[in-house]
N, CA and C atoms of all chains as a GROMACS GRO file, in nm:
protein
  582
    1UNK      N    1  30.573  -1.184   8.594
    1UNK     CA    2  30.480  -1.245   8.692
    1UNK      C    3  30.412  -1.134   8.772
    2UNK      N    4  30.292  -1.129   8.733
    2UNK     CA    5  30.246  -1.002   8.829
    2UNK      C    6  30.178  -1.056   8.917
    3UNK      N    7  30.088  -1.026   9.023
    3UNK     CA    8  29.992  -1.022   9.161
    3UNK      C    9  29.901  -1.092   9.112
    4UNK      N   10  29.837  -1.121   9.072
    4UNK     CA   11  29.764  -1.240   9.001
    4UNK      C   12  29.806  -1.391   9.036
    5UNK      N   13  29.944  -1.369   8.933
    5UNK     CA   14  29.991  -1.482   8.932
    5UNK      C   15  30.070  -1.537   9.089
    6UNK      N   16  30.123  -1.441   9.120
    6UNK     CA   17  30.128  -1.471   9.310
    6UNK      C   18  30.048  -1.512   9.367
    7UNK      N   19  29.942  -1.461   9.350
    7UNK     CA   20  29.803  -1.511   9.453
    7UNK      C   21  29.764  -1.648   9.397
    8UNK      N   22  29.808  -1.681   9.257
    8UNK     CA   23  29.746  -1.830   9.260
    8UNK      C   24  29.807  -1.905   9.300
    9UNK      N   25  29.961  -1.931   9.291
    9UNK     CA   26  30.045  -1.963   9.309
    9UNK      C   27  29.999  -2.058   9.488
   10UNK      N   28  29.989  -1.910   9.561
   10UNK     CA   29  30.020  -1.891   9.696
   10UNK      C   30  29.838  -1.977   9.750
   11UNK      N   31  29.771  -1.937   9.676
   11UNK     CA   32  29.613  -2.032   9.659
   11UNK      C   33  29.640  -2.177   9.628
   12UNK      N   34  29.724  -2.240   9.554
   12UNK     CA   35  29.768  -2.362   9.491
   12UNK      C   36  29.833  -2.440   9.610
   13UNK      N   37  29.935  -2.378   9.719
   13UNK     CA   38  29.998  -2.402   9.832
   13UNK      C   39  29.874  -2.439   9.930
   14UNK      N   40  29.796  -2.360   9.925
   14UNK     CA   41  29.668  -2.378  10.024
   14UNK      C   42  29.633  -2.500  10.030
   15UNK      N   43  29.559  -2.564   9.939
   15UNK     CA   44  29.545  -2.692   9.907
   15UNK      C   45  29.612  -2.800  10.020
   16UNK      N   46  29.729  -2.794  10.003
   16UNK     CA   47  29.820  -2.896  10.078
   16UNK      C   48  29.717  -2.928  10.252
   17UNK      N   49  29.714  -2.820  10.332
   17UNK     CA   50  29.681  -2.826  10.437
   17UNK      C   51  29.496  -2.904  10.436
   18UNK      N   52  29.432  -2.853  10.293
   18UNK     CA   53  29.279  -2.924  10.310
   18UNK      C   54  29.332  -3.020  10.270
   19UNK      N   55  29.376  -3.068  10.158
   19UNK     CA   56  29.401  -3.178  10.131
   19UNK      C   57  29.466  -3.290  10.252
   20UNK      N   58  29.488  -3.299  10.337
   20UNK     CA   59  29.569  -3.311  10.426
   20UNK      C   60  29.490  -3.388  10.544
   21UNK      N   61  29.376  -3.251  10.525
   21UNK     CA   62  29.248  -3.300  10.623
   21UNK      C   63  29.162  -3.366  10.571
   22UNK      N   64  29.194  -3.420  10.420
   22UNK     CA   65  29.061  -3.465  10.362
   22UNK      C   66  29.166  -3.648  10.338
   23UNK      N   67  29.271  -3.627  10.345
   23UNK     CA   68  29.331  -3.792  10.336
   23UNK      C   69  29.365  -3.893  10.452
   24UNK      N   70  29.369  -3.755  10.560
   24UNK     CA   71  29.410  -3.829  10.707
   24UNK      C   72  29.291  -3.773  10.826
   25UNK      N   73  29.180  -3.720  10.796
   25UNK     CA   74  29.058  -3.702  10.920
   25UNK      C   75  28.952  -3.806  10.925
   26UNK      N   76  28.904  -3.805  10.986
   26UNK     CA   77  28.783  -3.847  11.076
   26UNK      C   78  28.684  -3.856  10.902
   27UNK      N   79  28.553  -3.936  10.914
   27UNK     CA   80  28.514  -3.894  10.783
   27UNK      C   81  28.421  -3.762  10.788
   28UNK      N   82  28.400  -3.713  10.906
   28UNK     CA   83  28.320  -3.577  10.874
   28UNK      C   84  28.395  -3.443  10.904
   29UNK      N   85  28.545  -3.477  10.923
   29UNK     CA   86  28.684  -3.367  10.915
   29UNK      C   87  28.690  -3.390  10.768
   30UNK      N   88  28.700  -3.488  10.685
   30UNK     CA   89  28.734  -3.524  10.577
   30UNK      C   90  28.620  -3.423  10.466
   31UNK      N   91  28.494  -3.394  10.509
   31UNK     CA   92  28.401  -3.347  10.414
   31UNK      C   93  28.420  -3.238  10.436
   32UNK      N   94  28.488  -3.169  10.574
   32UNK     CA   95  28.506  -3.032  10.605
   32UNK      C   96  28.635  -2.972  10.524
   33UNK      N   97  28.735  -3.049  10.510
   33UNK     CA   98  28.866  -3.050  10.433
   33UNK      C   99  28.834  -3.018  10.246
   34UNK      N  100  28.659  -3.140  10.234
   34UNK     CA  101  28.650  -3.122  10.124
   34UNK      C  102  28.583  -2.991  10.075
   35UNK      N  103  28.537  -2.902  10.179
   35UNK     CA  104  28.479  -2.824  10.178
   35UNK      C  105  28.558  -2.654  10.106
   36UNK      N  106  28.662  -2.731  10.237
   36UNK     CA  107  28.745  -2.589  10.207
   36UNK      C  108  28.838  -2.627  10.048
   37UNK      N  109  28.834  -2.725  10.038
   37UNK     CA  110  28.895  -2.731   9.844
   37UNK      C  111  28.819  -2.673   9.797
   38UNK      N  112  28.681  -2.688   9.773
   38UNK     CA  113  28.599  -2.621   9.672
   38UNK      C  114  28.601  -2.462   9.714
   39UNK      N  115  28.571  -2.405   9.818
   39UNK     CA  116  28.602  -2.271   9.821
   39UNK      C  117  28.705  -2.219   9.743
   40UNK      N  118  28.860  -2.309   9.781
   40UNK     CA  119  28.981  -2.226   9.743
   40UNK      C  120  28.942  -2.251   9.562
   41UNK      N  121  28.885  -2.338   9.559
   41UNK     CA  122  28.874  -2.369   9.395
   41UNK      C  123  28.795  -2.254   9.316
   42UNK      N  124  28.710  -2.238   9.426
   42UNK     CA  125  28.609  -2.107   9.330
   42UNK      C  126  28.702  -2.012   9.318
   43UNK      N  127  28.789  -1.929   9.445
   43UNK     CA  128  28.842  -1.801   9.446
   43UNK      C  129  28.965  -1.833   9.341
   44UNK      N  130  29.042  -1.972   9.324
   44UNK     CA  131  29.154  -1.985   9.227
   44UNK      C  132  29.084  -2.009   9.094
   45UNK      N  133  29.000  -2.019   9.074
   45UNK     CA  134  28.968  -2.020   8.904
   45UNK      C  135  28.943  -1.851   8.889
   46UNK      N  136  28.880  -1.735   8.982
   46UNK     CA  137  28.832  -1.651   8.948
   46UNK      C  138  29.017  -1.575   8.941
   47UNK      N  139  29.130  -1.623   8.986
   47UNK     CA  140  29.239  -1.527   9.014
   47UNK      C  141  29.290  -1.593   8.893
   48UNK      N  142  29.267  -1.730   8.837
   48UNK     CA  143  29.352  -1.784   8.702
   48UNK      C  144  29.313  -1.689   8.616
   49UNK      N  145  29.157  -1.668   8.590
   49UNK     CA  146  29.167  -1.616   8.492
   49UNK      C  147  29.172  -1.450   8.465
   50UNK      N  148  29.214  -1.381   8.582
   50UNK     CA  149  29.243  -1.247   8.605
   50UNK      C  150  29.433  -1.256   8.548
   51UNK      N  151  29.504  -1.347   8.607
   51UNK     CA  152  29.599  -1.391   8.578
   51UNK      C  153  29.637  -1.441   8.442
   52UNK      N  154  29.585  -1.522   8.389
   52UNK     CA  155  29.630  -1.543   8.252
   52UNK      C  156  29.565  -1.496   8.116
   53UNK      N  157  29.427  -1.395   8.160
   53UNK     CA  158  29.347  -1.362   8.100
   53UNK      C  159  29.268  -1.395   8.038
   54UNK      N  160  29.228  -1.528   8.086
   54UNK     CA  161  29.120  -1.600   8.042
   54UNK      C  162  28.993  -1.567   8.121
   55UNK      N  163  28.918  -1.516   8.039
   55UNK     CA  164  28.804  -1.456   8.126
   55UNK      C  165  28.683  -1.594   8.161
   56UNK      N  166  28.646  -1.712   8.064
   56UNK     CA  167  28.630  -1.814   8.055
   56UNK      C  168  28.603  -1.892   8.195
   57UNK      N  169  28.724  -1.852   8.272
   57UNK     CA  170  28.748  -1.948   8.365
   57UNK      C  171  28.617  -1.872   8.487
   58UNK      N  172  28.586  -1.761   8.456
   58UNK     CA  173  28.498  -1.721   8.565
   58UNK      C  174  28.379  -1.772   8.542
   59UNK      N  175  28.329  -1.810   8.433
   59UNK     CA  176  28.204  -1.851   8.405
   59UNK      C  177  28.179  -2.011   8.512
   60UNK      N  178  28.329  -2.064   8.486
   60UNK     CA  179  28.322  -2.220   8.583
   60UNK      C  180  28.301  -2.190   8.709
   61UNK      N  181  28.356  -2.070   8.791
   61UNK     CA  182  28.365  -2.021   8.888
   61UNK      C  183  28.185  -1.979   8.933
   62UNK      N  184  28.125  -1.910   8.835
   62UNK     CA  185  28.003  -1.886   8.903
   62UNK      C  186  27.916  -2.035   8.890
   63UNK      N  187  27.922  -2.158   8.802
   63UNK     CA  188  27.846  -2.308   8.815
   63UNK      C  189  27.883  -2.340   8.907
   64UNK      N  190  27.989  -2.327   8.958
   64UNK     CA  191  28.080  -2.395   9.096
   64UNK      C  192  28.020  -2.323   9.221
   65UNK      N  193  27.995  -2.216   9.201
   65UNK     CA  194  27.941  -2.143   9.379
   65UNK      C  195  27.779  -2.209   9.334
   66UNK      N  196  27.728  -2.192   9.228
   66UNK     CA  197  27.577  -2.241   9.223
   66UNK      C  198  27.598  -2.433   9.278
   67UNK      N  199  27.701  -2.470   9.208
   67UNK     CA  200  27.652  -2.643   9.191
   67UNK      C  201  27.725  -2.685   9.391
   68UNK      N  202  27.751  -2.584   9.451
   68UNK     CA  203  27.815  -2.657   9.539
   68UNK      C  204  27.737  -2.622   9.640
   69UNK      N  205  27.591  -2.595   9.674
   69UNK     CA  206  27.505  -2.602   9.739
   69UNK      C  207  27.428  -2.716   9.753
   70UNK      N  208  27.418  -2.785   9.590
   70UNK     CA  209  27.288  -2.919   9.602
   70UNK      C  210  27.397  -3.016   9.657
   71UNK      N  211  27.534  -3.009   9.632
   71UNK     CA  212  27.658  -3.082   9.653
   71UNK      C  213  27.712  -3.099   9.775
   72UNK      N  214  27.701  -3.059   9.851
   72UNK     CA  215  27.698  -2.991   9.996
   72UNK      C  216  27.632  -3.070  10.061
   73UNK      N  217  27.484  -3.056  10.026
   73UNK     CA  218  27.419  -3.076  10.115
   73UNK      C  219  27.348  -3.197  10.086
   74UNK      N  220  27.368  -3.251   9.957
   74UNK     CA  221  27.310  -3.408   9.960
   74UNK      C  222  27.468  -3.506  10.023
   75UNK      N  223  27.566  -3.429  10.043
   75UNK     CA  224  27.746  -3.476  10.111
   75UNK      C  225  27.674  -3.500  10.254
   76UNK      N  226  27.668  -3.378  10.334
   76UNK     CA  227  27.637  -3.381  10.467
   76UNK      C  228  27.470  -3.477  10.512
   77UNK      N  229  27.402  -3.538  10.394
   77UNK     CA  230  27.264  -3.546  10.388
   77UNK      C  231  27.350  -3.689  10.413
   78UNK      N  232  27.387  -3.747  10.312
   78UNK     CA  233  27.460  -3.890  10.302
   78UNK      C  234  27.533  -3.917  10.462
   79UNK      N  235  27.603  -3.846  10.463
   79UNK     CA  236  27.726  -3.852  10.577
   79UNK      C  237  27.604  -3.863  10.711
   80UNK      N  238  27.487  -3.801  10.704
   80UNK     CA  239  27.398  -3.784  10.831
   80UNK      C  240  27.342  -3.931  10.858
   81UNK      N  241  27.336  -3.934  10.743
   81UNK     CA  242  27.240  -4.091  10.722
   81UNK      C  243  27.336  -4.219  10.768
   82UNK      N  244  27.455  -4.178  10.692
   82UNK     CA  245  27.544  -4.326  10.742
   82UNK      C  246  27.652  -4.291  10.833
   83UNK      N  247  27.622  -4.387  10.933
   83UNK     CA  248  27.678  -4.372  11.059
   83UNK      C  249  27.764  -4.512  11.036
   84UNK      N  250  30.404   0.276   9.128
   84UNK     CA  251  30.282   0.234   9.142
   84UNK      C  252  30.190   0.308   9.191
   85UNK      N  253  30.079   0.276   9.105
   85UNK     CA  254  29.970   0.361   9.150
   85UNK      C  255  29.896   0.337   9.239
   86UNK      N  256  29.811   0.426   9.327
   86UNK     CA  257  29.687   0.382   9.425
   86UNK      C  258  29.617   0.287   9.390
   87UNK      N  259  29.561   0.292   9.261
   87UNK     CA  260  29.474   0.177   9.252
   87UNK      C  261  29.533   0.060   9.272
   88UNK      N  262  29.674   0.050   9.207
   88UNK     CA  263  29.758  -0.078   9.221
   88UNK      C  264  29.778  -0.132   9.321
   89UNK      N  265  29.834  -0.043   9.419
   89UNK     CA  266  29.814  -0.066   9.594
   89UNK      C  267  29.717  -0.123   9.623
   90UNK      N  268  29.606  -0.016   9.615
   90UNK     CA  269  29.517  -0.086   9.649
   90UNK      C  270  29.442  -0.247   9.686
   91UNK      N  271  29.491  -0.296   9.497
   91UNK     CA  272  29.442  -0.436   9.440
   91UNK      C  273  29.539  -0.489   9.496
   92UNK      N  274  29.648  -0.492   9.521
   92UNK     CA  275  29.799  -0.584   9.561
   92UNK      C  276  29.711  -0.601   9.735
   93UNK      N  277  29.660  -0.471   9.780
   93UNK     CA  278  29.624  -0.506   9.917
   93UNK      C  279  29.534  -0.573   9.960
   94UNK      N  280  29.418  -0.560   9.872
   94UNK     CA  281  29.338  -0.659   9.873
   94UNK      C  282  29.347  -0.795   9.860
   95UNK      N  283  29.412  -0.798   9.749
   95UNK     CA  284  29.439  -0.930   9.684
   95UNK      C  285  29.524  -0.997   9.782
   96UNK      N  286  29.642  -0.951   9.886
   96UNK     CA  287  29.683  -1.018   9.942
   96UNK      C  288  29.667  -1.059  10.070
   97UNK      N  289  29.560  -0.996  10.139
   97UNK     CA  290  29.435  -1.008  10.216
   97UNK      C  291  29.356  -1.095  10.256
   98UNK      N  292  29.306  -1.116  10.117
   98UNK     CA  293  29.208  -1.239  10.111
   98UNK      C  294  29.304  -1.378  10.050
   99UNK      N  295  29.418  -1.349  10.010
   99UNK     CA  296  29.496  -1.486  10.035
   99UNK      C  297  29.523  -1.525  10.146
  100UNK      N  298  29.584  -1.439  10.224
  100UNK     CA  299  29.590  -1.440  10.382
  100UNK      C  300  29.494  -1.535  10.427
  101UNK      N  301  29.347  -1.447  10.404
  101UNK     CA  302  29.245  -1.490  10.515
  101UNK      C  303  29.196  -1.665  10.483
  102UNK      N  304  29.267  -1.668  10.275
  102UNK     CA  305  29.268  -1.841  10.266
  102UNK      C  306  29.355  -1.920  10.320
  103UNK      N  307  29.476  -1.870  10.312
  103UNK     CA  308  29.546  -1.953  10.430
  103UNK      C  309  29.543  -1.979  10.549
  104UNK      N  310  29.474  -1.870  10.607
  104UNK     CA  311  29.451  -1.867  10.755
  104UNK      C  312  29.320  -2.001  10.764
  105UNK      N  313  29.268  -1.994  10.749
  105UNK     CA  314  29.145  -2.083  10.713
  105UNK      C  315  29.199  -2.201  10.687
  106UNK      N  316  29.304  -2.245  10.588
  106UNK     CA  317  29.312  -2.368  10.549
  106UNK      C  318  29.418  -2.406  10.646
  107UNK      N  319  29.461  -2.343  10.719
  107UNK     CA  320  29.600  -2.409  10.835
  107UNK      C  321  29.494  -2.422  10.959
  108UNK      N  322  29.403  -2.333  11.001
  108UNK     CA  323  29.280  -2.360  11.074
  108UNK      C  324  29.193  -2.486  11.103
  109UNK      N  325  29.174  -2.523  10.990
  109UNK     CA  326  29.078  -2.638  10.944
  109UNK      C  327  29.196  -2.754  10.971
  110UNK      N  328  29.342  -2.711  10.932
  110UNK     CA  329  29.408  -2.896  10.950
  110UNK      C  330  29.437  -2.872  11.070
  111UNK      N  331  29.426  -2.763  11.167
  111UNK     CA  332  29.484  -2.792  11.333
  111UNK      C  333  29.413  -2.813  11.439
  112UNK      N  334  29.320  -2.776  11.401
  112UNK     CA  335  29.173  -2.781  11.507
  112UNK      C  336  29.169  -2.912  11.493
  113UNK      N  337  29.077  -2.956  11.684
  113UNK     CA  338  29.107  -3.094  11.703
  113UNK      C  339  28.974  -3.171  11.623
  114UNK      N  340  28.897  -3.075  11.631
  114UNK     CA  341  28.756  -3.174  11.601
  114UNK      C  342  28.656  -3.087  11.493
  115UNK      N  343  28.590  -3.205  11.441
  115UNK     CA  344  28.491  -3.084  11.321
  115UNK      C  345  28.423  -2.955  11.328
  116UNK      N  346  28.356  -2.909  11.479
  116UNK     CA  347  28.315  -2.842  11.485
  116UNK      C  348  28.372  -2.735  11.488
  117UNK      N  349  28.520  -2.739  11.551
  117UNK     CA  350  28.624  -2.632  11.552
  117UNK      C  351  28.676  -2.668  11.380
  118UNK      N  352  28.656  -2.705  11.345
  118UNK     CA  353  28.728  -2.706  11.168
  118UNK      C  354  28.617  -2.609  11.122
  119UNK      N  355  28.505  -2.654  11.182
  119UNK     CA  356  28.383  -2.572  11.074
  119UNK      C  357  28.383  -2.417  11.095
  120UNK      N  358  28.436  -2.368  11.202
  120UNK     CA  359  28.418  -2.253  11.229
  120UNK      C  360  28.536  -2.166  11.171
  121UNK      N  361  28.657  -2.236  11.120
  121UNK     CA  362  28.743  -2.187  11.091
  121UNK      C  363  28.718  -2.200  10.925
  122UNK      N  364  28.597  -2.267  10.900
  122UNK     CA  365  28.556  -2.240  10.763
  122UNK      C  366  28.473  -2.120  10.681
  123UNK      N  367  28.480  -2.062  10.788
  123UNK     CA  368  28.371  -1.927  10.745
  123UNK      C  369  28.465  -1.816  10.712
  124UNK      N  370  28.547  -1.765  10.757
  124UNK     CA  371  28.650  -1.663  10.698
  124UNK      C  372  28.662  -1.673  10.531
  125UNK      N  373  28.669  -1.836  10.492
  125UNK     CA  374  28.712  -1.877  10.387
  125UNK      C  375  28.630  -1.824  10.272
  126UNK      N  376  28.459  -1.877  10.330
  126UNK     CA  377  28.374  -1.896  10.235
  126UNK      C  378  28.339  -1.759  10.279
  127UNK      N  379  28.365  -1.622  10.317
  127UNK     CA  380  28.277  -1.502  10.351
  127UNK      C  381  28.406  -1.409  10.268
  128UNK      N  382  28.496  -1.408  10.350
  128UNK     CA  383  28.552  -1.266  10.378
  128UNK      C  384  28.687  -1.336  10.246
  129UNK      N  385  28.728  -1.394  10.266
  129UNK     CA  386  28.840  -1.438  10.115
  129UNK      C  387  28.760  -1.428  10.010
  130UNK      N  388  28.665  -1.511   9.954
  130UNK     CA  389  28.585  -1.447   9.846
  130UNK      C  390  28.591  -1.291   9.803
  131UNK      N  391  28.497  -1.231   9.919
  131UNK     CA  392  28.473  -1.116   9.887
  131UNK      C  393  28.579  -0.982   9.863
  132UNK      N  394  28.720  -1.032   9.943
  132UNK     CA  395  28.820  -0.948   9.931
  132UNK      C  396  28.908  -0.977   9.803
  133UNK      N  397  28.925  -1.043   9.743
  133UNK     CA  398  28.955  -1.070   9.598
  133UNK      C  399  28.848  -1.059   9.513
  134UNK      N  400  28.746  -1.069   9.508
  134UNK     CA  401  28.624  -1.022   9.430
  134UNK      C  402  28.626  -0.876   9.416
  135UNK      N  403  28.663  -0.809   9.513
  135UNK     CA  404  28.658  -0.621   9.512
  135UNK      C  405  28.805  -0.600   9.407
  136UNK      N  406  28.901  -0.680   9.483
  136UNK     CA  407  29.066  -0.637   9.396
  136UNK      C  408  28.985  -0.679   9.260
  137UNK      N  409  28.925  -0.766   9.235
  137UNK     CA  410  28.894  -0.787   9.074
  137UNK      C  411  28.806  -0.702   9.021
  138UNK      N  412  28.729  -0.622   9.099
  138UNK     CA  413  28.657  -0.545   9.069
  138UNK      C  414  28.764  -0.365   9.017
  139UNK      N  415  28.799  -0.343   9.103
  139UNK     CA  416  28.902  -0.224   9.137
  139UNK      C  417  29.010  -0.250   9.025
  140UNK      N  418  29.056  -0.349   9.005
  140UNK     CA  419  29.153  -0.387   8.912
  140UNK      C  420  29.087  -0.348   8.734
  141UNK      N  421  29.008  -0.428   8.731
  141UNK     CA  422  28.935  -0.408   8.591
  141UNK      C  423  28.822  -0.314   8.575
  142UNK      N  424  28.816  -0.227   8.694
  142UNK     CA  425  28.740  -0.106   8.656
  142UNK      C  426  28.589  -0.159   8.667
  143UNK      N  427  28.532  -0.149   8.519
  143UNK     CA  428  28.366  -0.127   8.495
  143UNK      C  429  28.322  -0.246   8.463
  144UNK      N  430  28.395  -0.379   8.407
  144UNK     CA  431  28.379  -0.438   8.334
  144UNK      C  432  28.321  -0.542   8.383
  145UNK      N  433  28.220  -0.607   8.258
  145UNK     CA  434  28.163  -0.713   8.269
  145UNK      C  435  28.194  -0.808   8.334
  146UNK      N  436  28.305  -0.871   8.321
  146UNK     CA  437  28.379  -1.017   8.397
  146UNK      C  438  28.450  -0.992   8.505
  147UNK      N  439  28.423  -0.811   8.534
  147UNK     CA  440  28.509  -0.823   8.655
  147UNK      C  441  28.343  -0.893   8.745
  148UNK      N  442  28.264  -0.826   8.713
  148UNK     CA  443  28.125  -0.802   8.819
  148UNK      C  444  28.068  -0.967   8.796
  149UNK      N  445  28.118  -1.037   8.740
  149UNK     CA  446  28.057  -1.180   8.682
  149UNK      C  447  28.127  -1.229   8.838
  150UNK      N  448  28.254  -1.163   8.824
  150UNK     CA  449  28.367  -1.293   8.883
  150UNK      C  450  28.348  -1.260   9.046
  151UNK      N  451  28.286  -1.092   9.074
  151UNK     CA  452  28.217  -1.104   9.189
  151UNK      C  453  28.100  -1.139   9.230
  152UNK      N  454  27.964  -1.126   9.120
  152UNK     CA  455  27.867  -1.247   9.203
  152UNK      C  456  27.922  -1.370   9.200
  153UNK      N  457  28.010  -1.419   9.128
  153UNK     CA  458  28.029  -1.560   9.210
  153UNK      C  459  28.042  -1.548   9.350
  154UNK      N  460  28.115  -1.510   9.318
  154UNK     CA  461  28.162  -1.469   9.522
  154UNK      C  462  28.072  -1.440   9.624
  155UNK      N  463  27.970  -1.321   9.586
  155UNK     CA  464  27.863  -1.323   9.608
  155UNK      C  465  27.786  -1.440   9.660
  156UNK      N  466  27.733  -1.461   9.577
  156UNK     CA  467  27.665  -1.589   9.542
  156UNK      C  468  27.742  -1.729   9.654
  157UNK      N  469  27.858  -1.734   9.632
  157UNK     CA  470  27.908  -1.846   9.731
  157UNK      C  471  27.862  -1.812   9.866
  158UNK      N  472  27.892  -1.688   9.894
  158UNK     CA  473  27.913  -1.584  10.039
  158UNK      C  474  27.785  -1.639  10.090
  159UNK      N  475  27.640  -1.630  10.006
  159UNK     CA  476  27.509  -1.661  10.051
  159UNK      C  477  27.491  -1.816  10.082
  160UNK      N  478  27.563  -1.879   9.966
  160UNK     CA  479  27.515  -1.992   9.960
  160UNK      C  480  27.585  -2.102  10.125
  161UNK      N  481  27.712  -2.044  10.108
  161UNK     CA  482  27.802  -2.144  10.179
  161UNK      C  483  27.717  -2.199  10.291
  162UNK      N  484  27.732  -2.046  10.414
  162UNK     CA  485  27.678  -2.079  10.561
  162UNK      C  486  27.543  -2.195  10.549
  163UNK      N  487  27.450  -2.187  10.442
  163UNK     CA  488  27.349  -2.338  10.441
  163UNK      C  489  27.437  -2.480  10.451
  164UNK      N  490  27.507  -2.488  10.355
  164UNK     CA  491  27.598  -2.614  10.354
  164UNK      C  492  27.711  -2.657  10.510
  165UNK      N  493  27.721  -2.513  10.513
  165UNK     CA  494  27.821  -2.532  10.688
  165UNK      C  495  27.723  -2.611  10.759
  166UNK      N  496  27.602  -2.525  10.774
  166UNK     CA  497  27.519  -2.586  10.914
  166UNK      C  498  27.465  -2.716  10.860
  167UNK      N  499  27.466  -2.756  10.736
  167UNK     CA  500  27.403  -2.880  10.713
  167UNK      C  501  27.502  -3.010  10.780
  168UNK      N  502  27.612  -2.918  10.773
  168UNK     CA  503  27.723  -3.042  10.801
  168UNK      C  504  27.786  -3.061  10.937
  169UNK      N  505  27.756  -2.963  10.974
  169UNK     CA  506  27.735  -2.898  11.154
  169UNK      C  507  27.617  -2.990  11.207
  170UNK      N  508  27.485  -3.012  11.163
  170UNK     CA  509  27.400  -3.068  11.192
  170UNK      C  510  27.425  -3.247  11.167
  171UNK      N  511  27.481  -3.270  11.027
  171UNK     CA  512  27.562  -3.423  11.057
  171UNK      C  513  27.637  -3.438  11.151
  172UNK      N  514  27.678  -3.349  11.142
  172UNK     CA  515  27.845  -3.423  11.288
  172UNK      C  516  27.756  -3.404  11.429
  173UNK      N  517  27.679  -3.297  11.387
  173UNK     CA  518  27.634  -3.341  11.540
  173UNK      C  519  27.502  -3.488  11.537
  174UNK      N  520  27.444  -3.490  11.454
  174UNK     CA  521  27.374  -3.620  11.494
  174UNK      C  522  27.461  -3.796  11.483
  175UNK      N  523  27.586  -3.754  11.386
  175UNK     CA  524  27.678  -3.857  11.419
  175UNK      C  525  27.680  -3.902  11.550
  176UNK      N  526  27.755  -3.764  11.632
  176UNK     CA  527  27.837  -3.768  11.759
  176UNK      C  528  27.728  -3.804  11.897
  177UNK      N  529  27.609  -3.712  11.862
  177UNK     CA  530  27.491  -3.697  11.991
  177UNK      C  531  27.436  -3.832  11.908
  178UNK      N  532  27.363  -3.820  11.838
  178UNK     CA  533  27.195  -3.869  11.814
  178UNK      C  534  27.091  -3.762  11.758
  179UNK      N  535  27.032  -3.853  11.717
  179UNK     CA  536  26.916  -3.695  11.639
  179UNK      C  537  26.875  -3.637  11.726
  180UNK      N  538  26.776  -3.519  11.707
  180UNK     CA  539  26.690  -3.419  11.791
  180UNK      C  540  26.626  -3.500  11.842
  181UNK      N  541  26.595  -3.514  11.962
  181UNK     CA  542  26.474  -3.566  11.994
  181UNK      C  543  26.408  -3.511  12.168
  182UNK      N  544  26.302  -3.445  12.137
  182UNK     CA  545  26.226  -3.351  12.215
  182UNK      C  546  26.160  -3.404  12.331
  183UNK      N  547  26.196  -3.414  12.451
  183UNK     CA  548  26.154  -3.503  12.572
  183UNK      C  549  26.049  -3.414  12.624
  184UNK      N  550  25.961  -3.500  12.702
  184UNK     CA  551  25.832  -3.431  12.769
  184UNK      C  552  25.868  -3.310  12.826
  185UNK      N  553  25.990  -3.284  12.906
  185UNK     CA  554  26.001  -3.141  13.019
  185UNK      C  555  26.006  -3.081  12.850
  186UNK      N  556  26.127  -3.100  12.781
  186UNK     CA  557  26.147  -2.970  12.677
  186UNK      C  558  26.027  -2.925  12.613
  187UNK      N  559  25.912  -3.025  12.596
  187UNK     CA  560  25.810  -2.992  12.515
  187UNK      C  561  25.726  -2.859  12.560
  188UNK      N  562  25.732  -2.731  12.491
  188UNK     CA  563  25.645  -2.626  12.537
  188UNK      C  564  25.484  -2.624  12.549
  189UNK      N  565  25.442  -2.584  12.661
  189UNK     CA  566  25.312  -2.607  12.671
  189UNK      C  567  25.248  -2.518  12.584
  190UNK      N  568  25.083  -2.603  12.544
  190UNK     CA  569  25.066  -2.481  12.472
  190UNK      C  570  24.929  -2.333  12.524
  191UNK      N  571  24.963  -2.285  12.492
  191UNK     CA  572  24.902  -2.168  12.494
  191UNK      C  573  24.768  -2.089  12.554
  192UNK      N  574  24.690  -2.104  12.667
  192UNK     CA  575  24.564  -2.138  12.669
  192UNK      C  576  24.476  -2.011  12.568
  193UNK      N  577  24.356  -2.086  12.540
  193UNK     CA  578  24.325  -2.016  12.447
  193UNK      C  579  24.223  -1.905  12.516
  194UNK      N  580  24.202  -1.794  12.429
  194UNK     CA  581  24.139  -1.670  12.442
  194UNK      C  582  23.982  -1.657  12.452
   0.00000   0.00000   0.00000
C-alpha cells in the first residue's frame, strides 16, 4: 500500500462529512455539501489513478472540472429561481 | 527514502489535509455562507497541492501534466460556481438586487 493509496483511502473518509451536509442541510447547505463531493471527486479520481495505475481515470477527472461549471451554475440558477 | 519521495508524501498529505479541513468546515459552519467560504481551500489549494505531488512524482510525463490541468482548470473554474451560489442564497434569504432612488448614481454632467 503506498501514499497513493492512503490518500484515497483518507479522500473516501472525506465524503462522510459532505455527504452529511448534503442529507441533513437546509436546501442551499445541501448544494454546498454537493459541491464539495464533486471537488473531492475530481482530486480522488486523479489519486485512483496515480494509485492503481490507471492513467484513464484522469481523463474523467479533466470532463469533470470542465462539466462542473455548466452544472454548477444551472444548480445555483434553479435553486435561485425556486424559492 | 528519497527527497523526491518526501517531498510527494508531503505534498500529497497536505492537500489531503487541506480536503479534510474543508469538508469538516462545510458540515460545522452554521449557515451557507460560512459553508461557502470554507469551500475555497478545497477547490484552490487541495487541487493544486496533489496536482504538483503528481507532477514531482511522475517526473515529465504526459498524464502527470493532464492530471494537473484538471486541477488547474477546476482552480479557475470553481470560484464562478461559488459566487453563483453565494448569489442564490443570498437572493433566497434577502430578495433580489434591487437599486433604490438614494443608491442610484447620478449621472455625470456632460463636457
Amino acid at each position: 500500500m503506498n501514499a497513493w493509496t492512503v490518500a484515497a483511502i483518507a479522500l473516501l473518509a472525506a465524503y462522510v462529512p459532505a455527504g452529511w451536509v448534503c442529507l441533513r442541510g437546509a436546501p442551499m447547505d445541501r448544494l454546498v455539501g454537493f459541491q464539495m463531493s464533486g471537488t473531492l471527486t475530481l482530486v480522488l479520481l486523479v489519486v485512483i489513478a496515480e494509485a492503481m495505475g490507471r492513467p484513464g481515470f484522469v481523463d474523467l477527472a479533466v470532463v469533470l472540472s470542465v462539466l462542473s461549471l455548466p452544472g454548477g451554475l444551472a444548480l445555483a440558477r434553479v435553486m435561485e429561481r425556486w424559492t | 527514502m528519497t527527497a523526491r519521495a518526501l517531498i510527494v508524501d508531503g505534498l500529497l498529505g497536505l492537500g489531503v489535509a487541506v480536503m479534510w479541513f474543508s469538508a469538516v468546515g462545510v458540515l460545522a459552519m452554521r449557515n451557507v455562507f460560512d459553508r461557502l467560504h470554507y469551500l475555497s481551500p478545497a477547490s484552490t489549494l487541495g487541487p493544486l497541492l496533489i496536482g504538483l505531488a503528481l507532477v514531482i512524482q511522475e517526473g515529465g510525463k504526459s498524464e502527470a501534466f493532464k492530471g494537473l490541468f484538471a486541477m488547474v482548470l477546476f482552480m479557475a473554474l470553481s470560484p464562478l460556481v461559488t459566487h453563483a451560489v453565494a448569489l442564490a442564497a443570498r437572493t433566497r434569504t434577502f430578495g433580489a438586487f434591487v437599486i433604490t432612488a438614494e443608491e442610484e448614481p447620478e449621472e455625470e454632467p456632460k463636457a
